[in-house]
LUMZA-184531 format. One line per 2 residues: for each residue x, y, z of C-alpha. Coordinates in nm, 3 decimals. Example, Ala and Ser with C-alpha at 12.3 -4.5 7.8 and 13.67 -1.06 7.14 Angstrom:
2
1.230:-0.450:0.780  1.367:-0.106:0.714 $
% end
This chain:
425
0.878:0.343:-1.866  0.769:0.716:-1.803 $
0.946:1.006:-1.969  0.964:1.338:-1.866 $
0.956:1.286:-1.504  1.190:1.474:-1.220 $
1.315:1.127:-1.138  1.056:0.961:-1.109 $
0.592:0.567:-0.384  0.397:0.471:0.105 $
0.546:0.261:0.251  0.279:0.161:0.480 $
0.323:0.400:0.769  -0.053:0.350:0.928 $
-0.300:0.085:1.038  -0.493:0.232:1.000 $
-1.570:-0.299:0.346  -1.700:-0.577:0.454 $
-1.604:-0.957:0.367  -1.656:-1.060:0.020 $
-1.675:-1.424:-0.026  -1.424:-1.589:-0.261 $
-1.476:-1.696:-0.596  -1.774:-1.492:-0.686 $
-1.850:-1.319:-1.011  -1.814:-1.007:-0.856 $
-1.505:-1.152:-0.637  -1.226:-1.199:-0.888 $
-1.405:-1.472:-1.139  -1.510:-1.326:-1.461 $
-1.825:-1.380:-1.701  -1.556:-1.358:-1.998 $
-1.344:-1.651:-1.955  -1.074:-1.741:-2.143 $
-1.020:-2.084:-2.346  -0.793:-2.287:-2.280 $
-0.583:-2.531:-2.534  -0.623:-2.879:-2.450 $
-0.328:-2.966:-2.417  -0.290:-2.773:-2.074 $
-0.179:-2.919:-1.756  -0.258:-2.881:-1.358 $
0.071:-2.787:-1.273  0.110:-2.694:-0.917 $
-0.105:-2.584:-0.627  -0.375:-2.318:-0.778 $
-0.314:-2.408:-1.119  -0.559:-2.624:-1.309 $
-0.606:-2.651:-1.721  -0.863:-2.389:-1.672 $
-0.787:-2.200:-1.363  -0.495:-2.000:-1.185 $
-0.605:-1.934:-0.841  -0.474:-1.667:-0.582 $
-0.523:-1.602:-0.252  -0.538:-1.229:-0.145 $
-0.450:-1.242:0.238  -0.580:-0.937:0.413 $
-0.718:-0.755:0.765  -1.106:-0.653:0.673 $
-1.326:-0.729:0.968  -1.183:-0.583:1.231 $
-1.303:-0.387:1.542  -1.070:-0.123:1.552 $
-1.143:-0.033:1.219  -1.425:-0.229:1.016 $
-1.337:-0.296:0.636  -0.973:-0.160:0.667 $
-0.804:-0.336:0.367  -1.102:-0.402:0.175 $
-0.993:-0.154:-0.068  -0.688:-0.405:-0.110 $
-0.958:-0.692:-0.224  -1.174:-0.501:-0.424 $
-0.862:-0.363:-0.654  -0.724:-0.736:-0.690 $
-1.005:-0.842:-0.817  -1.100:-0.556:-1.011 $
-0.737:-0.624:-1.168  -0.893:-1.037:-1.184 $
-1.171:-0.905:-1.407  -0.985:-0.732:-1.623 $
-0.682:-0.949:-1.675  -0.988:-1.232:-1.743 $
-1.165:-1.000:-1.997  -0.858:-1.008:-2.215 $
-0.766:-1.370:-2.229  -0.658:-1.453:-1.873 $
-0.262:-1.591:-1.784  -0.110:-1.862:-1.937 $
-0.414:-1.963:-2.096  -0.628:-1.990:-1.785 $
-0.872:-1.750:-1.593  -0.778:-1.593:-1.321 $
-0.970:-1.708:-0.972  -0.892:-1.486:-0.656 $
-0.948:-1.676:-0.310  -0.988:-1.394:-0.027 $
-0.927:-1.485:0.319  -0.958:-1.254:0.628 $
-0.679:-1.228:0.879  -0.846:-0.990:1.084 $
-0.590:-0.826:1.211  -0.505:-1.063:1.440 $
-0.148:-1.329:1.497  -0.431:-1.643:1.443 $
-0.594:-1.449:1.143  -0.313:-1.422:0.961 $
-0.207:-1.779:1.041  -0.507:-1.946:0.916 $
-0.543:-1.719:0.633  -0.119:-1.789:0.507 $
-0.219:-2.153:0.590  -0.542:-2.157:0.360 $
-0.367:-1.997:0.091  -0.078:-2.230:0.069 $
-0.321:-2.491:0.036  -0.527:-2.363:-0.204 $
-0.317:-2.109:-0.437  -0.045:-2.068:-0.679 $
0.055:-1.745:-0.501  -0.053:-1.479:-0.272 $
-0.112:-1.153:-0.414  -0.176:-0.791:-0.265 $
-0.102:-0.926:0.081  -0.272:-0.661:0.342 $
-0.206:-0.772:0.716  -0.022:-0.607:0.986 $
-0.002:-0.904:1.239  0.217:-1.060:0.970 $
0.527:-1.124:1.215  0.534:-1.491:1.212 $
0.603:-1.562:0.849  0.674:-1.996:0.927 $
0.420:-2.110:0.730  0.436:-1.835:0.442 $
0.787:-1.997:0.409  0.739:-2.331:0.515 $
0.525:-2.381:0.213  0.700:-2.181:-0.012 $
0.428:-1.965:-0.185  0.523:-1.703:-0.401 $
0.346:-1.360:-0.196  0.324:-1.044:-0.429 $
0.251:-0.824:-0.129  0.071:-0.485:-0.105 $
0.179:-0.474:0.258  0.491:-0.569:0.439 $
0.489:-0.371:0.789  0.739:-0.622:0.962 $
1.084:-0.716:0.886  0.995:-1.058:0.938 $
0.756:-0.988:0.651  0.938:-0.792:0.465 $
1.236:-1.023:0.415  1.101:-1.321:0.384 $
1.297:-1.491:0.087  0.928:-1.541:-0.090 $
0.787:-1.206:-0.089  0.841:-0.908:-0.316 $
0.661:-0.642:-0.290  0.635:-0.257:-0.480 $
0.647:-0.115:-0.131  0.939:-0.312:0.030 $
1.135:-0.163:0.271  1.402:-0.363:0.434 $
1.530:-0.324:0.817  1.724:0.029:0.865 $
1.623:0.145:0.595  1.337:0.403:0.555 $
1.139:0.608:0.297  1.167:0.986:0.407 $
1.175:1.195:0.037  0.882:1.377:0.168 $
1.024:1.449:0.502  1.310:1.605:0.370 $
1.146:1.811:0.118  0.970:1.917:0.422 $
1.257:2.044:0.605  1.443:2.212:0.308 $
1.060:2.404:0.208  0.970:2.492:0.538 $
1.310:2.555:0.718  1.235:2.909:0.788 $
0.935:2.775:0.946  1.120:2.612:1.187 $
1.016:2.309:1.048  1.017:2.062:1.211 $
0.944:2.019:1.548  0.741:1.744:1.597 $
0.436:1.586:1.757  0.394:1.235:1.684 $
0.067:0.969:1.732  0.200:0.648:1.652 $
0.025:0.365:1.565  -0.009:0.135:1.839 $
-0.286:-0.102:1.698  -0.029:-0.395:1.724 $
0.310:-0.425:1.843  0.430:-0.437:1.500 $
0.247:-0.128:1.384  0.399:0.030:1.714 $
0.784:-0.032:1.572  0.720:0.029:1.250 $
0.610:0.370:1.346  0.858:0.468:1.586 $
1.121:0.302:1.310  0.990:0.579:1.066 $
1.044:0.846:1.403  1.374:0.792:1.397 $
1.404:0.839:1.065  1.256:1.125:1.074 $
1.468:1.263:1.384  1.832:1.145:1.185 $
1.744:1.362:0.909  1.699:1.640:1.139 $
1.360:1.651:1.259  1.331:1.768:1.628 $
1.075:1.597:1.859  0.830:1.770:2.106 $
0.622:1.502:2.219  0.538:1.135:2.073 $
0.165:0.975:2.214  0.081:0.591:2.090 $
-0.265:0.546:2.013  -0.502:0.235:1.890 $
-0.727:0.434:1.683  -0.991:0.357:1.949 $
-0.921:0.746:2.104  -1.250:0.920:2.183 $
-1.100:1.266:2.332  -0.813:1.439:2.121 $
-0.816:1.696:2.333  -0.476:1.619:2.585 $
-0.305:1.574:2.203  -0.422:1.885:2.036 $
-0.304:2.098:2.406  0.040:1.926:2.344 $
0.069:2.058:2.042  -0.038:2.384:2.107 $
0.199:2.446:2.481  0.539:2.324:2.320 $
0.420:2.520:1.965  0.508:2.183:1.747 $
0.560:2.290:1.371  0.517:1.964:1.249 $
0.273:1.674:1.351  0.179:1.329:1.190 $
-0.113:1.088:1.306  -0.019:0.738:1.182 $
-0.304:0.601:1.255  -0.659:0.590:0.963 $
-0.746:0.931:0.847  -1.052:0.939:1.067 $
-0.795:1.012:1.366  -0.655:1.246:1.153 $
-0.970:1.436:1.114  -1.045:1.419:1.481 $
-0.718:1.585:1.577  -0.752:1.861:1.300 $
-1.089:1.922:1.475  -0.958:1.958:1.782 $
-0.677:2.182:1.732  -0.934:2.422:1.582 $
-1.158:2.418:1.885  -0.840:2.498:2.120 $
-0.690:2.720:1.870  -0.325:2.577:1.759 $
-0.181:2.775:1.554  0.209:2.698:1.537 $
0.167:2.391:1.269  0.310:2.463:0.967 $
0.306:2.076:0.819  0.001:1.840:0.893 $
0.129:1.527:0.779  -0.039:1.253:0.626 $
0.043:0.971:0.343  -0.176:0.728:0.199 $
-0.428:0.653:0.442  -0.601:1.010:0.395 $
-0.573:1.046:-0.005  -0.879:0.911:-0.051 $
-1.235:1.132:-0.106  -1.362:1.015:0.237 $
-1.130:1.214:0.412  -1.173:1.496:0.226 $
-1.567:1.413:0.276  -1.535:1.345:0.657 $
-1.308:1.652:0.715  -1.424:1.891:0.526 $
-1.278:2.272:0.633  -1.103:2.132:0.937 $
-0.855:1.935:0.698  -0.768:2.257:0.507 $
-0.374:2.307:0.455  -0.344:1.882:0.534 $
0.013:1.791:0.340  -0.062:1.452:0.179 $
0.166:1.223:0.044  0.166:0.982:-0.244 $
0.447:0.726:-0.412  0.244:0.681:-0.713 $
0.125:0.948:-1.030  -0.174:1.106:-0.847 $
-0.566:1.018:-0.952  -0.600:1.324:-1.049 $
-0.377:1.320:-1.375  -0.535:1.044:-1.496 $
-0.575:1.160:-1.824  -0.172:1.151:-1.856 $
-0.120:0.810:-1.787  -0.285:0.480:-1.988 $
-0.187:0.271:-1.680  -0.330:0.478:-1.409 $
-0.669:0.511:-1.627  -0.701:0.123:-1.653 $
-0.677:0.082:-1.297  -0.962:0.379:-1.241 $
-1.180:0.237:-1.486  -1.156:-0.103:-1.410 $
-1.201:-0.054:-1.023  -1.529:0.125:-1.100 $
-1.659:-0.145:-1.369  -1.614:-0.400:-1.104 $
-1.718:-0.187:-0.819  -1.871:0.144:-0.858 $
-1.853:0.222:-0.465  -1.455:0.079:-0.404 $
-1.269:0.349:-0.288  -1.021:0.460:-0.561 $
-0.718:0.521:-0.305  -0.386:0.412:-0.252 $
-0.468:0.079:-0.074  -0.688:-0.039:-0.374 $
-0.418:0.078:-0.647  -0.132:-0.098:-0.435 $
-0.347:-0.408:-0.473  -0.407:-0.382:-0.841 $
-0.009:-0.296:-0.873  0.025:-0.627:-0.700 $
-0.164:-0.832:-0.990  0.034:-0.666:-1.235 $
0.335:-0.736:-1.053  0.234:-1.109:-1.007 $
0.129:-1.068:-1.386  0.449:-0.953:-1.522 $
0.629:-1.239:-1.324  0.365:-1.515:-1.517 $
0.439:-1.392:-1.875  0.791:-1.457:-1.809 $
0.744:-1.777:-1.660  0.598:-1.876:-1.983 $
0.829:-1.755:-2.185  1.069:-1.932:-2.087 $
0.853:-2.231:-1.950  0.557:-2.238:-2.151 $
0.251:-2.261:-2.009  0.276:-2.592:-1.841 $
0.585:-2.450:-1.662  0.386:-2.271:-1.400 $
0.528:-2.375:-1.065  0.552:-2.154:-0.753 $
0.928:-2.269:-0.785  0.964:-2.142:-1.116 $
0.752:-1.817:-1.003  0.965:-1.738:-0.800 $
1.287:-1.767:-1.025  1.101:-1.503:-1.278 $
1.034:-1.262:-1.023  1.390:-1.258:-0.915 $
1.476:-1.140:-1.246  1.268:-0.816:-1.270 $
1.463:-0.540:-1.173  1.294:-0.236:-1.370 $
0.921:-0.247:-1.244  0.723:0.110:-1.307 $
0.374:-0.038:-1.280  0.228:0.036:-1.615 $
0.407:0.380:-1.567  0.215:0.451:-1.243 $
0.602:0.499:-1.064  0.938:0.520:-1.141 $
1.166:0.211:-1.236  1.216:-0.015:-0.890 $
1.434:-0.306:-0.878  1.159:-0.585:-0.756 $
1.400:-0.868:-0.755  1.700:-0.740:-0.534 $
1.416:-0.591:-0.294  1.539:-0.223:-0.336 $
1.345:0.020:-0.214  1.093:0.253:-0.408 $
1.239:0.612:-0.377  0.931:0.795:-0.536 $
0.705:1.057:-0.420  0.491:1.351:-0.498 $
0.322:1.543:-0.211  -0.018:1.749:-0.248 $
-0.203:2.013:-0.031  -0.606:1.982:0.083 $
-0.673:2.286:-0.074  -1.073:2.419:-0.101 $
-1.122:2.078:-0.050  -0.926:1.924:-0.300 $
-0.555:1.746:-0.325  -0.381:1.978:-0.542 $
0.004:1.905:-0.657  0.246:2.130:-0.478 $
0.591:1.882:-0.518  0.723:1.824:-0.796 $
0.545:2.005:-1.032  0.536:1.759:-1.266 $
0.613:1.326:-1.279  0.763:1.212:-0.934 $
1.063:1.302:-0.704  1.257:0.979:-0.735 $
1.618:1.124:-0.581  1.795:0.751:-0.456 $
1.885:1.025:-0.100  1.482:0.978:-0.022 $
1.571:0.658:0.059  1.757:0.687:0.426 $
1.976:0.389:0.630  1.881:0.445:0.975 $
2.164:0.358:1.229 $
% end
């Protein structure tokens, strides 16, 4: 647990590189592996004498958006290596499966289906088609998900998830930190871009709108976009005629850097919070936005990269990201994938404590995982109640500032106040 903290997480609010194949060294097996007694059993699906296998289930090669969750594979496996360099689980190496569900209702399907055949569990699930959940409960798999952007998803009695956020209910500690800091701003008036990639992306984000507007937000306009927008122009003129104080793209940060462009070129200057959360802390869009993302609010749910130094936990998943891939993206998709293997970690030790090592069943996976109810993530976030499915009510918010995210709430540990988490009506 952290100490110190002001009490001490993103939802998903956006949909927004390339395909690995599975079971490579680079892909999740290790050149350390770990050895086995011999009296080890195959105990389930996935687990051999020698081998745990998991299937990370996630949208990479897609049009609107090519590579979007690779970050999510690269930081599972990067958490594969390094769980395999130091012995493995239960006496067996860790072997991640990676299957593409494209960000489509059949991807997803085949990719739940090939993982129930194949693994012991799913782990940093990354797909927004993820709606139809039959055959992720049909067959029972245990799903440590990065991602759950549906309430189909979401409450699915076999998937648990850091960043859970159960129907009605919504994450807004930023947003109202926003309208107590800026209130004689007149913040906030809003201008929205929803996501509108899928249907699902589409409710999630106007679910988070009316969140927003409960808490007293005011709304000018809302647009719904695919990400696929060439001209921002009839957006950024919205903005400017009905003088919006507040505006959030919830689409990938590239939109968010076209809009910022745009509103310089036709001179908006009523904004006094450019919203963002995790898609855009990431160095690309500080790279790809450069000047025109000066004064962008970014939000976080997790101790920020940048304090590194502070926090064993957050320095293991740096490090070992960049040992197994020195180009992966070191951004909140990638450490919610990694905080997935140590969730799905955590829930294996105490399966073999009180199994032993031969009692490693999805069934009795499942029963451990139930049971952890103070989950900080190797002190990465504040103490979240996996097993009852509460919601994570941590957050810390930084400022682009000469083109770098600097720490402007709390000024120190996270904001973890149990009102950030709202019931919307």
């Amino acid at each position: 647990m952290l100490s110190t903290r002001v009490c001490r997480l993103s939802l998903w609010m956006v949909v927004v590189v390339l395909f690995l194949p599975a079971c490579t060294t680079r892909g999740g097996e290790s050149s350390s592996s770990p050895s086995p007694a011999a009296s080890l059993q195959a105990t389930d699906t996935g687990v051999t004498p020698t081998e745990l296998r998991i299937g990370v289930v996630a949208d990479v090669n897609v049009a609107v958006r090519p590579g979007l969750f690779q970050p999510a594979v690269d930081g599972v496996r990067a958490w594969a290596e390094h769980v395999n360099a130091g012995g493995g689980l239960a006496g067996r190496k860790v072997v991640v499966d990676f299957y593409d569900s494209r960000l489509t209702a059949d991807g997803w399907h085949n990719a739940v289906r090939q993982a129930c055949q194949n693994d012991l569990a799913m782990v940093a699930t990354s797909a927004i088609a993820d709606s139809n959940v039959a055959d992720l409960t049909g067959c029972g798999i245990p799903d440590f998900a990065n991602l759950t952007p549906t309430d189909e998803h979401a409450t699915a009695p076999n998937t648990f998830s850091l960043l859970s956020q159960q129907p009605h209910r919504q994450i807004l500690g930023p947003e109202r930190w926003y309208l107590a800091e800026f209130k004689d701003k007149r913040c906030c008036d809003g201008v929205w871009l929803d996501n509108a990639a899928t249907p699902s992306a589409l409710a999630q984000a106007q679910g988070f709108r009316k969140g927003q507007l409960q808490i007293g937000f005011t709304e000018a306009r809302s647009f719904s976009i695919t990400g696929l927008e060439s001209d921002y122009a009839p957006f950024a003129l919205a903005i400017k005629n009905s003088g919006a104080t507040y505006v959030r793209v919830g689409t990938d940060y590239n939109q968010t850097v076209a809009l910022r462009r745009e509103a310089k070129v036709q001179g908006v200057d009523s904004v006094v919070v450019w919203d963002c959360s995790l898609q855009c802390y990431t160095p690309d869009f500080l790279r790809t936005g450069g000047a025109d993302v000066e004064g962008q609010y970014v939000y976080n749910y997790f101790e920020p990269f940048e304090e590194a130094d502070q926090y064993p936990g957050l320095q293991a998943f740096i490090s070992s990201l960049k040992k197994y891939n020195p180009k992966a993206p070191v951004n909140g998709f990638s450490q919610g994938a990694w905080i997935s293997g140590l969730l799905f970690g955590e829930a294996v030790e105490r399966t073999v404590a009180a199994k032993g090592p031969d009692g490693l069943t999805r069934a009795n996976l499942l029963e451990s995982i139930r049971g952890i109810h103070d989950f900080d993530a190797d002190g990465m976030t504040g103490p979240v109640d996996i097993g009852n499915k509460a919601e994570v009510s941590c957050f810390m918010v930084m400022q682009v500032r000469d083109g770098k995210f600097v720490r402007v709430h709390p000024d120190k540990g996270l904001n973890c106040d149990p009102a950030n988490v709202v019931t919307v009506d």
